[in-house]
C-alpha positions as CSV (number, residue, x, y, z in Angstrom):
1,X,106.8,147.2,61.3
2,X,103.9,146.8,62.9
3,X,103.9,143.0,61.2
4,X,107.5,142.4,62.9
5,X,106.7,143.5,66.3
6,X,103.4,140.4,66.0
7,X,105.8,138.1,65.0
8,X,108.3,139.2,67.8
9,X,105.3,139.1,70.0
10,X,103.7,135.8,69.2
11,X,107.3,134.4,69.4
12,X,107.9,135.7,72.6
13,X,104.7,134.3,74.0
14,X,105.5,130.9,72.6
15,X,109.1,131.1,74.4
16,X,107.3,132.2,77.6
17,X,104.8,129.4,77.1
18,X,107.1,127.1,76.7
19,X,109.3,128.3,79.7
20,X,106.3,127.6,81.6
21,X,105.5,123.6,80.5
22,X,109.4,123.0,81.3
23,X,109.4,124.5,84.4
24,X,106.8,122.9,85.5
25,X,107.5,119.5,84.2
26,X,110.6,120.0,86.1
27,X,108.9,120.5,89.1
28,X,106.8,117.7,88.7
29,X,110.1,115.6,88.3
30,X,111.8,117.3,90.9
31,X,108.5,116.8,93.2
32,X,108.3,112.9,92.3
33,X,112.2,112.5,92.7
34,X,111.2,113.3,96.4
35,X,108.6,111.6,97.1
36,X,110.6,108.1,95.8
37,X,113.2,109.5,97.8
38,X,111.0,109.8,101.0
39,X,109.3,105.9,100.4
40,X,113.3,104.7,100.5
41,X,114.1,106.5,103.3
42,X,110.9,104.9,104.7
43,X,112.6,101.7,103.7
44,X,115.5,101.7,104.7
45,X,115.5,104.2,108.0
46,X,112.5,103.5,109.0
47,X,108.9,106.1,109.6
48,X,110.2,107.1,112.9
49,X,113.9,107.8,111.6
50,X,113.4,109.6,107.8
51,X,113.4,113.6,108.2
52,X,113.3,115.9,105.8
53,X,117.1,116.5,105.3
54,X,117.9,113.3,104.9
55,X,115.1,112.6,102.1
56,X,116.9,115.8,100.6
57,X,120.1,114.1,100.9
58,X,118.5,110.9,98.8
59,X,117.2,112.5,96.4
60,X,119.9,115.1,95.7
61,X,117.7,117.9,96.2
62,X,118.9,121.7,97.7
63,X,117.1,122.3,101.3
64,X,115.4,124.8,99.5
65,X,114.1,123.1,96.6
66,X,112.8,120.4,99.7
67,X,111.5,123.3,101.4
68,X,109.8,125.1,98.1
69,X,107.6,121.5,97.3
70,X,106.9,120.5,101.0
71,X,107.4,123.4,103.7
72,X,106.8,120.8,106.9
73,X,107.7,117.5,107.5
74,X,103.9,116.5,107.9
75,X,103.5,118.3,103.9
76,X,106.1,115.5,102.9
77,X,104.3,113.0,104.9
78,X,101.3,113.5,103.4
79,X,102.1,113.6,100.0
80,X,103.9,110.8,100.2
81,X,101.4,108.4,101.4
82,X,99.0,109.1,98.8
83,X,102.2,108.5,96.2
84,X,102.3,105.1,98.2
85,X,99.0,104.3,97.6
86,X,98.9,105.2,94.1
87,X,102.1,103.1,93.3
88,X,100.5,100.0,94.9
89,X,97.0,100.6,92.8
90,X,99.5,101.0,89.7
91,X,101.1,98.2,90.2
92,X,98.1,95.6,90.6
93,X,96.6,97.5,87.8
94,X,99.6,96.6,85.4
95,X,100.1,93.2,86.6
96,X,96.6,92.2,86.8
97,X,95.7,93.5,83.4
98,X,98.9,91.8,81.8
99,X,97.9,88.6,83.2
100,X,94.9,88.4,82.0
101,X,95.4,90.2,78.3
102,X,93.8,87.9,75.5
103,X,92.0,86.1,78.5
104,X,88.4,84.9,78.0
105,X,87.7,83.8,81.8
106,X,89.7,86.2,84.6
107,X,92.6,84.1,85.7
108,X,92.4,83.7,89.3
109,X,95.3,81.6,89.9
110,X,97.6,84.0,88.4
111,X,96.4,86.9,89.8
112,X,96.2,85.3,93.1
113,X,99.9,84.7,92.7
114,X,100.6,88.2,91.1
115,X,99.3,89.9,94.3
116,X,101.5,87.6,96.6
117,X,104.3,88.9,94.9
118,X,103.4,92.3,95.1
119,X,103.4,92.4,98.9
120,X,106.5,91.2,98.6
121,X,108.0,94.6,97.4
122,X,109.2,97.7,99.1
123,X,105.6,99.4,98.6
124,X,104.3,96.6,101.2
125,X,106.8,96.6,103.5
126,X,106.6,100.4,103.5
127,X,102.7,100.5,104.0
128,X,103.0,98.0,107.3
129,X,105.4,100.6,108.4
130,X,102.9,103.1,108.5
131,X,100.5,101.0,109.8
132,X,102.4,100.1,112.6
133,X,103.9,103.8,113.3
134,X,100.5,105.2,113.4
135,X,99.2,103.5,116.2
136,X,101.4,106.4,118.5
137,X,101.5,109.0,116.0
138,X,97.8,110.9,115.6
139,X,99.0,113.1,112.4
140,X,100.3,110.1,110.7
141,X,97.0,108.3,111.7
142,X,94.4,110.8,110.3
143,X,96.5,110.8,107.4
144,X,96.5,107.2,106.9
145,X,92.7,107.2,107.6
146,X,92.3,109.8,105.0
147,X,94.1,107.4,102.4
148,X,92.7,104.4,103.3
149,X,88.9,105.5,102.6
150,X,90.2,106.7,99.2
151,X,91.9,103.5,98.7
152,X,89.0,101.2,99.8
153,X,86.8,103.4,97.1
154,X,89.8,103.2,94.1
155,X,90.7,99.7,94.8
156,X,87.4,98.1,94.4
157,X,86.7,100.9,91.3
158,X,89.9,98.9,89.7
159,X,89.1,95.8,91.2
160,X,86.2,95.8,89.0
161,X,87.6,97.3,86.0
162,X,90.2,94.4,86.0
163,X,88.2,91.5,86.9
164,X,84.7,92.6,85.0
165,X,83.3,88.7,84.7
166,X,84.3,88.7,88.3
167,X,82.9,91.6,89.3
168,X,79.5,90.5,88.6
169,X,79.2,87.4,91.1
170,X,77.1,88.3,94.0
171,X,80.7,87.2,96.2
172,X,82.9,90.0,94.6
173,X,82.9,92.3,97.4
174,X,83.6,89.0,99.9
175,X,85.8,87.6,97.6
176,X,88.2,90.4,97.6
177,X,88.1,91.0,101.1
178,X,89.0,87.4,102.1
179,X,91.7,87.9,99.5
180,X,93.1,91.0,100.9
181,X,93.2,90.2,104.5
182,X,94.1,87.0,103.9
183,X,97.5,87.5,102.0
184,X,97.9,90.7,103.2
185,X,97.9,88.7,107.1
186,X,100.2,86.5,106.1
187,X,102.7,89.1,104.6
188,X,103.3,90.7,107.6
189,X,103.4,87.8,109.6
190,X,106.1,86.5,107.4
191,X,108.0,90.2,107.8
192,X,107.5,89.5,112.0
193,X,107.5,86.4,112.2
194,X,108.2,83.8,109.8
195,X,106.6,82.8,106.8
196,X,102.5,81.3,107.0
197,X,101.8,78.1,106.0
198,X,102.2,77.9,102.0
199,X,98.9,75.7,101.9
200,X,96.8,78.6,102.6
201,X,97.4,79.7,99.3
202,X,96.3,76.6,97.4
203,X,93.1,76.5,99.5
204,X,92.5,80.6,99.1
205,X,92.6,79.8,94.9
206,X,89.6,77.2,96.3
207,X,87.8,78.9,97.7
208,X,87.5,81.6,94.8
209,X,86.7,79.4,92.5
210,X,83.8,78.0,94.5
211,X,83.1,81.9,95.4
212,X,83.1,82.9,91.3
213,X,80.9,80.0,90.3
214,X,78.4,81.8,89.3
215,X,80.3,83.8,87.0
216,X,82.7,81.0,85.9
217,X,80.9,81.0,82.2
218,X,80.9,84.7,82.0
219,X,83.1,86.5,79.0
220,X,85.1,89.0,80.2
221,X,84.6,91.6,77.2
222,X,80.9,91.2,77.3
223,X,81.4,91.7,81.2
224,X,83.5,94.7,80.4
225,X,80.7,96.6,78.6
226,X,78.3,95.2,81.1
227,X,80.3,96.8,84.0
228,X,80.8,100.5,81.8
229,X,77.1,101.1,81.6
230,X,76.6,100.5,85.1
């Protein structure tokens, strides 16, 4: 008997157990559903426009279940930013790393035009939102600072990780700046605007190649080991 009530035991700590990994995986899902939910209604409504009923109403989610993940608007905005920002770091991460798979040089031109196309997407258009809304909104502000240090720290973390023969040029850290702020400028203007002049693209690719000429004969998998132990 006393065998029986283990097994009874050890089975009902399994079912518990496992209880407890679905519910919170569908938490997790529930949570995520939410926050994609949130970056559309960002989208589409607008910073100033998305509350939190109508992300419920997205997503499909009960008040409460909205309320039981993110008890204040400011919760959901918070949460949801750093969502945005790891999206866009997922993103270049895949694309960058597909690009250059097999690769024996980084391909510059490719990822130059990889990037372009990213801030093309919704996650851009999204983040300029922000931006923008921020500039009369102080909780959305110190969020967005918050974000942006971490970002600034990931991004050039990955940066590095994708682009290892790059990373070792003593231009890197210029390099990515002018790339940044020079296609990231001429996203936005195109969203406001009109589109920039396509030539600055052709003459960016230029100037990184003139900028990584120092590294131009560097092997990316030697790089890559070069870049772990430091």
């Amino acid at each position: 008997m006393a065998m029986v009530h283990k097994q009874q035991t050890d089975r009902t700590q399994s079912v518990r157990k496992n209880d407890k990994t679905w519910q919170q995986t569908k938490s997790e899902n529930t949570r995520a559903t939410i926050l994609e939910a949130t970056l559309e209604c960002f989208f589409e409504l607008g910073y100033g426009s998305t509350t939190t009923e109508k992300v419920a109403k997205k997503a499909g989610v009960s008040r409460g279940a909205m309320l039981h993940h993110f008890p204040s608007r400011l919760d959901l905005v918070k949460a949801a930013v750093r969502y945005l920002y790891e999206q866009r770091l997922r993103m270049f991460e895949e694309s960058e790393l597909k690009i250059n798979e097999g690769a024996n040089h980084s391909r510059i031109d490719e990822g130059i035009d990889a990037y372009w196309q990213q801030l093309h997407s919704p996650l851009f258009t999204v983040f300029h939102e922000l931006q923008v809304a921020a500039r009369t909104d102080p909780d959305l502000q110190e969020v967005l600072d918050n974000c942006n240090q971490e970002m600034d720290r990931s991004w050039g973390k990955l940066a590095a990780n994708v682009f290892p023969d790059l990373a070792l040029s003593e231009e890197f850290d210029n390099a990515n700046l002018l790339t940044m702020f020079l296609l990231e400028g001429m996203a936005v203007r195109g969203q406001t605007s009109g589109p920039a002049p396509e030539k600055m693209i052709p003459w960016l690719k230029q100037q990184l190649h003139a900028m990584f000429a120092d590294v131009a004969e560097v092997d990316r998998e030697a790089a890559s080991k070069k870049v772990d132990l430091d």
